[in-house]
C-alpha positions in Angstrom: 4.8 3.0 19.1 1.2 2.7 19.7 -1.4 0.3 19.2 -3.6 2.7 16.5 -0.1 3.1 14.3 0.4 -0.9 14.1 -3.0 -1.0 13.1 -2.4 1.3 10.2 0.5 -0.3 9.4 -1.7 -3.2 8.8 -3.9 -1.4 6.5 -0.9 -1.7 3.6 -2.0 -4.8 3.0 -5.5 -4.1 2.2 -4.6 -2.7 -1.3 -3.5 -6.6 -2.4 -6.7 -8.3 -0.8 -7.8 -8.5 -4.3 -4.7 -9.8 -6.3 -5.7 -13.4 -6.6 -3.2 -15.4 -5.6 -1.6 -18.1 -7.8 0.0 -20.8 -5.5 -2.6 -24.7 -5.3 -4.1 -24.2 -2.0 -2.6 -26.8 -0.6 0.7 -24.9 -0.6 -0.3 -21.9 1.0 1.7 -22.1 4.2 2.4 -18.0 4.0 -0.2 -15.8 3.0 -0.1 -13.8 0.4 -0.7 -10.4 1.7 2.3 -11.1 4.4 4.7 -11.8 1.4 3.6 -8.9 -0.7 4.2 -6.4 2.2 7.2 -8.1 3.6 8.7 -7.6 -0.4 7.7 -4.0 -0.1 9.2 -3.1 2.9 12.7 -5.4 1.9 13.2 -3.6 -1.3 12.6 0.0 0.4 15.2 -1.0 2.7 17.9 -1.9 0.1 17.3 -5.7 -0.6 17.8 -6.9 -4.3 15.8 -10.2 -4.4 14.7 -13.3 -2.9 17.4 -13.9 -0.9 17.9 -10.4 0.3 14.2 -9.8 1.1 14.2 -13.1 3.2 17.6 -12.0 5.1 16.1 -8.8 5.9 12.8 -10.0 6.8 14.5 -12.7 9.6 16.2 -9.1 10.9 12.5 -7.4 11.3 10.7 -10.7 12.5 9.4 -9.1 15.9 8.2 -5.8 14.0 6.8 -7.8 11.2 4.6 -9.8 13.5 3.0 -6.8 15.2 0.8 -5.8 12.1 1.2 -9.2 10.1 -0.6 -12.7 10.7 2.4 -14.9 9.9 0.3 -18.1 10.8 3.5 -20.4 9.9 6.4 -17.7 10.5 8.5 -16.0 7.9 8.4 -17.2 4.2 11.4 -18.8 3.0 13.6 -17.5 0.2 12.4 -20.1 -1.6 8.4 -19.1 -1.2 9.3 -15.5 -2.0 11.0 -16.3 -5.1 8.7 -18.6 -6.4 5.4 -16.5 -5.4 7.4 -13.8 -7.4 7.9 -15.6 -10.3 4.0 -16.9 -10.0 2.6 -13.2 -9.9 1.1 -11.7 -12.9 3.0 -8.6 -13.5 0.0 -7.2 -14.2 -2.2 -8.5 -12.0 0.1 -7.4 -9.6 0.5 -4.1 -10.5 -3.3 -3.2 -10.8 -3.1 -3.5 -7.3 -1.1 -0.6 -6.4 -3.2 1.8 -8.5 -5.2 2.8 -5.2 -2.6 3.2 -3.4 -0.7 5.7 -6.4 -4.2 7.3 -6.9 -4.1 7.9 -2.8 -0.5 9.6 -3.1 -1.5 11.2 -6.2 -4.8 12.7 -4.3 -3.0 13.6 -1.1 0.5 15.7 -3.2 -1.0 17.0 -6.7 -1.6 20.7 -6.5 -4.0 21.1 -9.1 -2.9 22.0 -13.1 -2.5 19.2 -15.4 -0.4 16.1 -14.5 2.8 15.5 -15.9 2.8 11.6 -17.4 6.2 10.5 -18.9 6.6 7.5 -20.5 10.1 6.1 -20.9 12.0 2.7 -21.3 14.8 1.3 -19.5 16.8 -1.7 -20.6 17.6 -4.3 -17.1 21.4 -5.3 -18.5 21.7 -8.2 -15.8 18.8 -9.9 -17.2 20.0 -11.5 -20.0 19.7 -15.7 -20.8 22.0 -16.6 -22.7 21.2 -20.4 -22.4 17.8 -19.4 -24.0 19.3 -17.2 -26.5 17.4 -13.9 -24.7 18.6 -10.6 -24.5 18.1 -8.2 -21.1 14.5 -7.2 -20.8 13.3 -3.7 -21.5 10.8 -2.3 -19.2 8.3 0.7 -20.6 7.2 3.2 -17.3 4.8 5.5 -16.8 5.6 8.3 -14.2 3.8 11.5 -13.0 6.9 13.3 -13.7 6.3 16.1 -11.2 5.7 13.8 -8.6 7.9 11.0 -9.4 5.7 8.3 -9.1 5.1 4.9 -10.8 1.8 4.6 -12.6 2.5 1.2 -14.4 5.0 -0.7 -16.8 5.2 -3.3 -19.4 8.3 -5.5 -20.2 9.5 -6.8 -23.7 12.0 -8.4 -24.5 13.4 -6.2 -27.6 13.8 -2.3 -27.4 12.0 -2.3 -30.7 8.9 -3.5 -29.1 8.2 -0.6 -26.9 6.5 0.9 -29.9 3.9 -2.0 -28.9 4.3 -1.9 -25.2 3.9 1.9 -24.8 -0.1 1.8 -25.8 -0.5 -1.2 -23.1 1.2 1.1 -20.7 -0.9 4.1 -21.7 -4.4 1.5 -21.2 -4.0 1.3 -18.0 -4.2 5.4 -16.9 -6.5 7.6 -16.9 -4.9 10.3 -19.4 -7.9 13.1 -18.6 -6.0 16.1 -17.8 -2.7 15.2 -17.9 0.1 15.7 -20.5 1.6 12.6 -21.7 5.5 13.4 -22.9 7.4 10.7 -25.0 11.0 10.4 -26.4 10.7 10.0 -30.4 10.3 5.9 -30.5 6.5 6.9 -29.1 6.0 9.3 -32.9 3.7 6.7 -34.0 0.3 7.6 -35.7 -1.6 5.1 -33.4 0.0 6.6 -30.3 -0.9 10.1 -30.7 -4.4 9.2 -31.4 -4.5 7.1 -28.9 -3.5 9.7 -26.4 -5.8 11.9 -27.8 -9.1 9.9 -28.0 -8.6 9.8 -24.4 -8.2 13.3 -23.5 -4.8 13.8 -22.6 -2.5 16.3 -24.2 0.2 15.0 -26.2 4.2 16.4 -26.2 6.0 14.0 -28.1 9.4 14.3 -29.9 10.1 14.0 -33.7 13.0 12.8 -34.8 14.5 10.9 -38.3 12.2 7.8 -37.4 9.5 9.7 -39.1 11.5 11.6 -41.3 8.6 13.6 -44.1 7.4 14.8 -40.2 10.6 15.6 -38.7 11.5 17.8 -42.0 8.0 19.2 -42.5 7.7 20.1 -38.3 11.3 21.8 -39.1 10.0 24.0 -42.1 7.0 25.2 -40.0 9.5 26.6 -37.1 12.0 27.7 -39.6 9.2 29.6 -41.7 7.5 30.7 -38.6 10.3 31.8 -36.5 11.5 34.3 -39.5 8.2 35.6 -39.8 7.9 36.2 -36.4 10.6 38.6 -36.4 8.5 41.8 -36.1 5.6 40.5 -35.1 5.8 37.4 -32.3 3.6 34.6 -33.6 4.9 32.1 -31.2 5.0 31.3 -28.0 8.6 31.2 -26.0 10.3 30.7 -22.8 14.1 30.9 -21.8 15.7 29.6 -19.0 19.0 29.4 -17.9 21.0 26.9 -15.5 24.6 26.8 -14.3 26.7 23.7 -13.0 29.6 21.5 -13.2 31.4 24.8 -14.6 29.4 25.3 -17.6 26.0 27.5 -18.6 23.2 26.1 -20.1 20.9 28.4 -21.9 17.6 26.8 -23.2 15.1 28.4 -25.5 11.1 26.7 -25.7 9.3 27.8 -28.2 5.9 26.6 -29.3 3.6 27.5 -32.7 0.1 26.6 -34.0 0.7 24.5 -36.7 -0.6 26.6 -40.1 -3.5 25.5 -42.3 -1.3 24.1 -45.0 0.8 21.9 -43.2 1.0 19.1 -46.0 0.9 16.1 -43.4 -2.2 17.1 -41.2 -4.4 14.3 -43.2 -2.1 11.5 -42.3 -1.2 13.4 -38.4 -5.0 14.3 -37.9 -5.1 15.3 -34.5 -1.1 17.2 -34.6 -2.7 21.2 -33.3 1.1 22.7 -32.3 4.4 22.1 -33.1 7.4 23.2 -30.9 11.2 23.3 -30.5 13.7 23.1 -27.5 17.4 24.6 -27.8 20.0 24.3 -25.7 23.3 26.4 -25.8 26.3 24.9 -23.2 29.0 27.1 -22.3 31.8 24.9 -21.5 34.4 26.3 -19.2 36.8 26.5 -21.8 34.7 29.0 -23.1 33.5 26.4 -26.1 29.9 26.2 -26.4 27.5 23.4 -28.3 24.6 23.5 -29.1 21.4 20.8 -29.8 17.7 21.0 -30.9 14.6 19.1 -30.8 11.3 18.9 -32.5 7.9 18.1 -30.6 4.2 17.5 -31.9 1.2 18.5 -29.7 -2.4 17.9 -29.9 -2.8 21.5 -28.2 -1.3 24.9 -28.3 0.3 25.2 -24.8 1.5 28.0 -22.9 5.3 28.6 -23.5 6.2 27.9 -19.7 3.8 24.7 -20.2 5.7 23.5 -23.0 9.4 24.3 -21.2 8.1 22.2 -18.0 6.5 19.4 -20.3 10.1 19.1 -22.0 11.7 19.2 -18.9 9.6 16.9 -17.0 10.7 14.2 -19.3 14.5 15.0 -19.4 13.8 14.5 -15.5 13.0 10.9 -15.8 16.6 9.7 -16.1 16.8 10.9 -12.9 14.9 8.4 -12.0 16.5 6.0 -14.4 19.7 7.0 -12.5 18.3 6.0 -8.6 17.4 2.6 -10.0 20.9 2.4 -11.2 23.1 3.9 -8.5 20.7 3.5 -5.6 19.2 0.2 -6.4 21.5 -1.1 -8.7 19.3 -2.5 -10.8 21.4 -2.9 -13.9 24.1 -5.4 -11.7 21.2 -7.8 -10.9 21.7 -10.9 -12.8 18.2 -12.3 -12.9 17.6 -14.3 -15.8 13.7 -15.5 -14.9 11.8 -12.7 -17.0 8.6 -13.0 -14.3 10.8 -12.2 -11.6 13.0 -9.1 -13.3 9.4 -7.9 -14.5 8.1 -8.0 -10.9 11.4 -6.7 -8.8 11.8 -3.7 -11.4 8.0 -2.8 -10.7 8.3 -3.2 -6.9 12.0 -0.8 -7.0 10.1 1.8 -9.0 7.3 1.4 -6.4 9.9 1.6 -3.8 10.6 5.4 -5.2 6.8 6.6 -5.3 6.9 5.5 -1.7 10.1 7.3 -0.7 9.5 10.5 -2.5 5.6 11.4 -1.4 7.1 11.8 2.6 6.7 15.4 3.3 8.6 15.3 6.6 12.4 15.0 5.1 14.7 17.2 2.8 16.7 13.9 2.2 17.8 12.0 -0.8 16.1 8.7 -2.3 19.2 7.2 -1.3 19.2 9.0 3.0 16.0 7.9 3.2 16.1 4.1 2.2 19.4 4.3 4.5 17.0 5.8 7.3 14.2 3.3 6.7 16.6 0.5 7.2 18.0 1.9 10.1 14.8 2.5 12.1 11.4 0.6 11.2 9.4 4.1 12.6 11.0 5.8 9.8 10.3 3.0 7.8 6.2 3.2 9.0 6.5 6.8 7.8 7.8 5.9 4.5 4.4 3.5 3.9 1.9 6.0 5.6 3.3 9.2 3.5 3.9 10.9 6.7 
């Protein structure tokens, strides 16, 4: 390996020069750049926590001290736990927006960015000695690209309706299209989304019900007037697997002048629908609809790959399970769940912006912890 790739190896830790760091000074045996990175790289390569990103570290010590300082040697379980648990989640955070913005600059193609916004619940990290239920962390992702853009833990899936606006403060929404599951239908999250230039596709459900029945009347009323002459915009697609068909119809209207809500839903411009038809291979078939509200009238294909995009975040929802296990951790400290979820999501933006491999998030974290040049490729996006 030579001397110039070290060196940019190095530069990693440049994006956390900033993060102030929260240990008296007089305890600062490790610095805190050499942690930060050392955590990266650990949790790419499969580690779960402290103890795992110490155990791995001691099996990389000779690579890690070609790029790091080290001035006192590795950092303990013991300092990587507690620096952890010390770190403002988002504090911390901020300082991978540089490095997402970098990815983002060097993969998007152009068109609007696809932001979902989703929330996952951390089963493991329940304390039951404090009377707390598992944490619930709200992400942001640019769906297309599958990268982390930010999160906020609470501690009661209800609160997510008050997380997801936190979430959404810290992006830049211009030009993007922000997709939510129905717990984000909330007047001061629409307008929110909209007052910063972003383009709304958010599901309606019974939460709001007078907008889930009168978003339901438009399509119905629309959809049969649009028999002879189409005044809506559609697009079809059709998938097969696991033995059945799945037929799926996107269909998107402008909402109509005398839509009785648009006083108390000022900035709602479209409304749309997404049916699905399964074909089982008993030759049953079911069949399942959903409501949307937009703050623009998109193209029909638009609409499909907005819906879509979101569906595609338990994908990722299903890597941190089954690939990083995240819901077997039993981590109680809600500083340190907070900060490991972030730096596992992380972990995937990192793994899924190489350009060189046609391998799964799971073949690649095997690779990186097999080889540290596969590894250096993983945190250079080569």
């Amino acid at each position: 390996m030579t001397a110039t790739k070290r060196v940019d190896v190095g530069v990693v830790g440049t994006y956390f020069e900033s993060l102030s760091d929260p240990r008296h000074s007089r305890n600062r045996k490790h610095l805190l750049v050499d942690i930060i990175v050392i955590a990266i790289c650990a949790i790419i390569c499969n580690a779960e926590g402290p103890t795992g990103i110490h155990r791995w570290a001691r099996a990389r010590a000779s690579w890690l001290a070609s790029f790091l300082r080290l001035p006192n040697g590795l950092p303990s379980r013991d300092c990587i736990r507690r620096l952890l648990i010390a770190l403002k989640p988002e504090a911390f955070q901020k300082c991978f927006e540089a490095w997402v913005n970098d990815s983002i600059e060097a993969d998007e193609s152009g068109g609007k960015r696809l932001i979902a916004i989703d929330g996952k619940c951390c089963r493991g990290s329940h304390d039951r000695s404090k009377e707390l239920g598992p944490l619930h962390v709200v992400s942001a992702w640019a769906s297309e690209l599958g990268i982390a853009l930010g999160q906020v833990a609470t501690e009661e899936k209800s609160n997510e309706i008050t997380a997801i606006p936190r979430v959404l403060n810290h992006i830049d929404l211009t030009n993007s299209i922000v997709t939510i599951d129905a717990i984000g239908c909330q007047k001061a999250i629409v307008e929110q989304i909209d007052d910063s230039d972003g383009i709304y596709v958010i599901a309606v459900k019974d939460n709001q019900p007078k907008l889930h029945d009168a978003v339901r009347d438009v399509i119905r009323e629309q959809l049969n007037e649009a028999k002879e002459d189409l005044q809506y915009r559609v697009h079809e697609t059709s998938d097969e697997g696991h033995g059945r068909v799945d037929e799926r119809t996107y269909g998107i209207m402008k909402l109509p002048r005398e839509f009785p809500l648009r006083k108390e839903w000022p900035s709602l411009r479209a409304v749309g629908f997404a049916t699905r038809i399964t074909t089982h291979p008993d030759g049953t078939q079911t069949a399942d609809t959903r409501c949307y509200i937009l703050n623009k009238h998109l193209g029909g294909r638009q609409f499909a790959d907005a819906v879509r995009g979101h569906w595609a975040i338990e994908s990722m929802h299903w890597v941190l399970d089954v690939n990083f296990r995240e819901d077997q951790h039993q981590t109680a400290e809600r500083t340190l769940v907070n900060n490991l979820s972030w730096l596992r999501r992380f972990a995937i933006t990192l793994l899924k912006r190489g350009k060189s491999e046609k391998e799964s998030v799971r073949g690649r974290m095997q690779m990186a912890s097999w080889s540290t040049d596969y590894l250096e490729q993983v945190l250079l996006g080569s």
